[in-house]
C-alpha positions in Angstrom: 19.2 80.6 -21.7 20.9 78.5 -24.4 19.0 76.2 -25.8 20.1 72.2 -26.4 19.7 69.7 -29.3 17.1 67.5 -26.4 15.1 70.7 -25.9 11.2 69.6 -26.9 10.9 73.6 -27.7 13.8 73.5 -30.1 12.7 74.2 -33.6 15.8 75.8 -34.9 17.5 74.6 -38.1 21.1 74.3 -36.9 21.0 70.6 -36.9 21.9 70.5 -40.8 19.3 67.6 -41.0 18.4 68.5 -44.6 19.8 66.0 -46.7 17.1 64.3 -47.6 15.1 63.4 -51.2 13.2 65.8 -52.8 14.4 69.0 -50.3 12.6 67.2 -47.5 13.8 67.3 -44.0 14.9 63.8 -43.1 15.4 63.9 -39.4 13.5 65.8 -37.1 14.6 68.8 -35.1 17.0 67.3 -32.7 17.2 63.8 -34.2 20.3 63.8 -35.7 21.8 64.6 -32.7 19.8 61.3 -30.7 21.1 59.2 -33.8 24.8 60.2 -33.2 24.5 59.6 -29.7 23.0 56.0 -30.1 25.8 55.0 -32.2 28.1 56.2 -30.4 26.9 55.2 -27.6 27.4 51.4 -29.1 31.1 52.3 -29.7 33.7 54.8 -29.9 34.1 56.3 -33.8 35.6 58.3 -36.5 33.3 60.9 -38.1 34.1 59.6 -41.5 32.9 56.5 -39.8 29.4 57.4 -38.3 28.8 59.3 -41.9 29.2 55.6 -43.0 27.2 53.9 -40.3 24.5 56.6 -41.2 25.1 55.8 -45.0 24.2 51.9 -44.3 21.3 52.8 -41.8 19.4 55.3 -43.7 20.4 55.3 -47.4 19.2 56.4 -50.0 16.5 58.6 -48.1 18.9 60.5 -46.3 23.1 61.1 -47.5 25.3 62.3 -44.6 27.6 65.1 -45.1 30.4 66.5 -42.9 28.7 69.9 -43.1 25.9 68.1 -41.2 28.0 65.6 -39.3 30.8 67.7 -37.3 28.4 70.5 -36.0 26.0 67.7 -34.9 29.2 66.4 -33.0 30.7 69.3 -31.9 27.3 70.5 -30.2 27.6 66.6 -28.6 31.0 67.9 -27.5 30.0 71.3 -26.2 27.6 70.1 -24.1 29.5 67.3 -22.9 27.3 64.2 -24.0 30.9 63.2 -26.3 34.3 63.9 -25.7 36.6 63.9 -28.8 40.1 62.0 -28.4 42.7 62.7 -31.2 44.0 59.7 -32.7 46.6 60.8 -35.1 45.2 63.2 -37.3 41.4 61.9 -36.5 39.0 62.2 -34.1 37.8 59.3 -31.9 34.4 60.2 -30.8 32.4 58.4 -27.6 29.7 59.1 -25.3 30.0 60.1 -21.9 28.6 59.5 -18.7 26.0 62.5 -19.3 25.5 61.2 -23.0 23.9 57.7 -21.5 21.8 59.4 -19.3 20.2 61.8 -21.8 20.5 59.1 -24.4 18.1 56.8 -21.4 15.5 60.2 -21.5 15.2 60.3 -24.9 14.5 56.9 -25.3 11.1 57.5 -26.4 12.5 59.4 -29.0 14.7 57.2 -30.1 12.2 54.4 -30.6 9.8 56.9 -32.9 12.9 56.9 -35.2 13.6 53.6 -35.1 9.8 53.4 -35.5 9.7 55.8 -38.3 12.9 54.6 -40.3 12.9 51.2 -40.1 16.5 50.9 -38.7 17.6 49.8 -34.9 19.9 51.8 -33.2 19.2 50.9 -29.6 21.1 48.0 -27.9 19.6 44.9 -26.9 17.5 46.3 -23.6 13.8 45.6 -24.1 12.5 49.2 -23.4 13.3 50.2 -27.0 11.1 47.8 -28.6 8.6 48.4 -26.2 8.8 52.3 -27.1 9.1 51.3 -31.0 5.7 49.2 -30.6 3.8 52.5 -28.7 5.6 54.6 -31.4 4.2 52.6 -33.9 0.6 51.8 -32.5 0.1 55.4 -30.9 0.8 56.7 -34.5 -2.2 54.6 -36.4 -4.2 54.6 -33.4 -6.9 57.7 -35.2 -6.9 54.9 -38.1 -7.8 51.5 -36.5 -10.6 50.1 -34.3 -9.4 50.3 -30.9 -11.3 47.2 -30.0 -9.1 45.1 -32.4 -5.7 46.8 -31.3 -6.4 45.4 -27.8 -7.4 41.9 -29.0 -4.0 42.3 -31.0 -2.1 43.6 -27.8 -3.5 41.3 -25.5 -2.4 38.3 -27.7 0.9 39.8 -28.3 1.3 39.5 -24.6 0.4 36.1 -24.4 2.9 34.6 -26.6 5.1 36.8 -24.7 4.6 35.7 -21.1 4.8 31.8 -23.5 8.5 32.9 -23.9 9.0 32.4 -19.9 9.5 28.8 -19.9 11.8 29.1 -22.9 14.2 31.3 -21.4 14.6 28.8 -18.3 15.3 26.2 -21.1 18.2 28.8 -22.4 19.5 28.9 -19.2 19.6 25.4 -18.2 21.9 24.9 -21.1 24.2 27.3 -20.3 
């Protein structure tokens, strides 16, 4: 059975995710590939592009390469999350049908690197930041009082449920 970049089992090092400082691994096994599918999933793009859009997102700790770039994508391609157009000599890359919907089960995923990083590369769909905060508190959790996290969660919660009347406000206007 062939394994896939969204397998949790997958531990192989064919994602070319090295290219971080000090020899360190920068994304995670799989990773890479989630990343290339969010952006793309944003908009259609050149390779030379997304290197770019990584570049922005994640430099200095991490420096794309096309030797980790293309067989990111073409394993995208292969298993039918992308389809390449040719556009003159280029490639156009976008996501397909199947690339949203393993792009919606990774989610979780998605928001631990966002979480992890520091950068955003979900759209503007509330789930994400709802995964980035469980990312972010599950990951302290050994290292806080529990107590206090709730005190700090429930509060959170109410200044959210404030925002209700604020939205009607917004939509009055428009």
């Amino acid at each position: 059975m062939a394994r896939h970049w969204h397998d949790h089992e997958h531990h192989g090092l064919h994602d070319h995710e090295w290219h971080g400082r000090r020899g360190r691994r920068f994304f995670r096994s799989g990773e890479l590939h989630l990343v290339l599918l969010a952006l793309l999933a944003q908009r259609p793009q050149h390779g030379y592009d997304l290197m770019n859009e990584l570049e922005v997102l994640f430099g200095p700790a991490y420096t794309p390469s096309p030797g980790s770039i293309y067989p990111a994508l073409s394993g995208l391609e292969a298993e039918g999350l992308i389809r390449a157009e040719a556009e003159g000599d280029r490639k156009v890359f976008s996501v397909t049908e199947m690339g949203r919907r393993a792009l919606v089960d990774r989610e979780r995923v998605l928001a631990a690197v966002e979480a992890r990083t520091g950068a955003r590369l979900s759209g503007g769909a509330l789930e994400p930041a709802l995964n980035r905060l469980v990312a972010r508190v599950r990951a302290v959790a050994s290292k806080v009082d529990h107590a206090a996290v709730e005190v700090v969660l429930d509060e959170a919660g109410d200044r959210v449920e404030g925002l209700v009347g604020h939205g009607e406000a917004k939509e009055a206007r428009q």
